[in-house]
Every structure is written in structure tokens, then in C-alpha cells.
C-alpha positions, -999 to +999 in steps of 0.1 A: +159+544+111+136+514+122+130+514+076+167+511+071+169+485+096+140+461+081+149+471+047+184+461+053+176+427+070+153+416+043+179+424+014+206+402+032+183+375+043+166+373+006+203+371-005+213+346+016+177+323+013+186+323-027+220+318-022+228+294+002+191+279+015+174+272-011+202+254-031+202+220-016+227+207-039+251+233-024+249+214+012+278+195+015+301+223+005+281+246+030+290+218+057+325+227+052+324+262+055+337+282+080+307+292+095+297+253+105+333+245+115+331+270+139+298+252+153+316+219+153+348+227+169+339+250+196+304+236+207+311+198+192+280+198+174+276+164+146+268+180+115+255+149+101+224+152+133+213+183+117+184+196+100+204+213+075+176+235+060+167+246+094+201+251+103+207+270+071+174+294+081+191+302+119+221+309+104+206+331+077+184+352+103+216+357+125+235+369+101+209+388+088+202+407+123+243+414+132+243+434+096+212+451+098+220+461+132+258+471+124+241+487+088+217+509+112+243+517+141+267+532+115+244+547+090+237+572+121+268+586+117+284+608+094+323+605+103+336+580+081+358+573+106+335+569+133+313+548+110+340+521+108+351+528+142+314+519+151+312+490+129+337+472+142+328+472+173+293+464+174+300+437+146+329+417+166+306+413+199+273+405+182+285+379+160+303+364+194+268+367+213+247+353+186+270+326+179+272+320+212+236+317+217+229+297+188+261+273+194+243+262+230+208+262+214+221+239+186+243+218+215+212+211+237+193+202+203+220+180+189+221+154+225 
């Protein structure tokens, strides 16, 4: 379980380090996405007082940790059913927390 969990977190993380932090060039277009405009509507943050590579790595390691965590939760199960059932509902609230958490971090940094 706790294999399938790190295992898991590294393949999204590597994914998302080679496919959205390490391409610089890639940056604007990322400050558009809806991910960052949910940042700067609900918590007001400039996205232009950023460190954008950092930014990019928090981001990465959240969503990393909600689908590992959702990947481990469901892969306990063996209803199909239930799996999605499960899903869902550890998916919705942990990306609401973490978000959350990260939007007031990012607030408090940003003043």
C-alpha cells in the first residue's frame, strides 16, 4: 500500500516536472490556465509577484499528493463501483483543502 502510494506520486510528479516545470517557455500559457485563475480570483493573488518555477513545484506536489492519495484510497477496493464512489469523494475535498491551504500560503507570500 504505502509502495503504491510513493510509486504513484513519483510517476505524476515526474510527469508533471517534464511537462509543465521544466518548460519555461510554456509559462505564460500556464499563467492562464485554470488552475492559476482559480488562485487569482478567489485568493487575489498577482501572478506577475510570483516565482513561477516555485509556484509551478507547489502546484506539482499538490497535485501529486490528492492523486496518489485518491490512487491508494481506491486501489483498496475491489467494487468498481465503490472505487469511483470512493474517488470522488476523497478527490473533491482534498483538492478544496489543499487549494485552500496553498491559496492563503501563496496570499500571505504575495503582500
Amino acid at each position: 500500500m504505502l509502495f503504491g502510494f510513493i510509486i504513484s506520486f513519483l510517476i505524476v510528479y515526474l510527469f508533471y516536472l517534464f511537462t509543465v516545470i521544466l518548460q519555461t517557455k510554456r509559462y505564460d500559457k500556464f499563467k492562464k490556465s485554470n488552475q492559476v485563475m482559480y488562485f487569482v480570483k478567489k485568493y487575489k493573488i498577482d501572478v506577475n509577484k510570483l516565482n513561477m518555477k516555485k509556484f509551478t513545484n507547489i502546484l506539482g506536489l499538490a497535485n501529486s499528493l490528492i492523486i496518489s492519495i485518491a490512487f491508494t484510497a481506491t486501489y483498496l477496493v475491489d467494487n468498481l463501483i465503490l472505487q469511483l464512489l470512493i474517488g470522488l469523494i476523497i478527490l473533491i475535498p482534498l483538492i478544496f483543502i489543499i487549494y485552500s491551504l496553498i491559496g492563503n500560503y501563496l496570499k500571505r507570500k504575495c503582500k
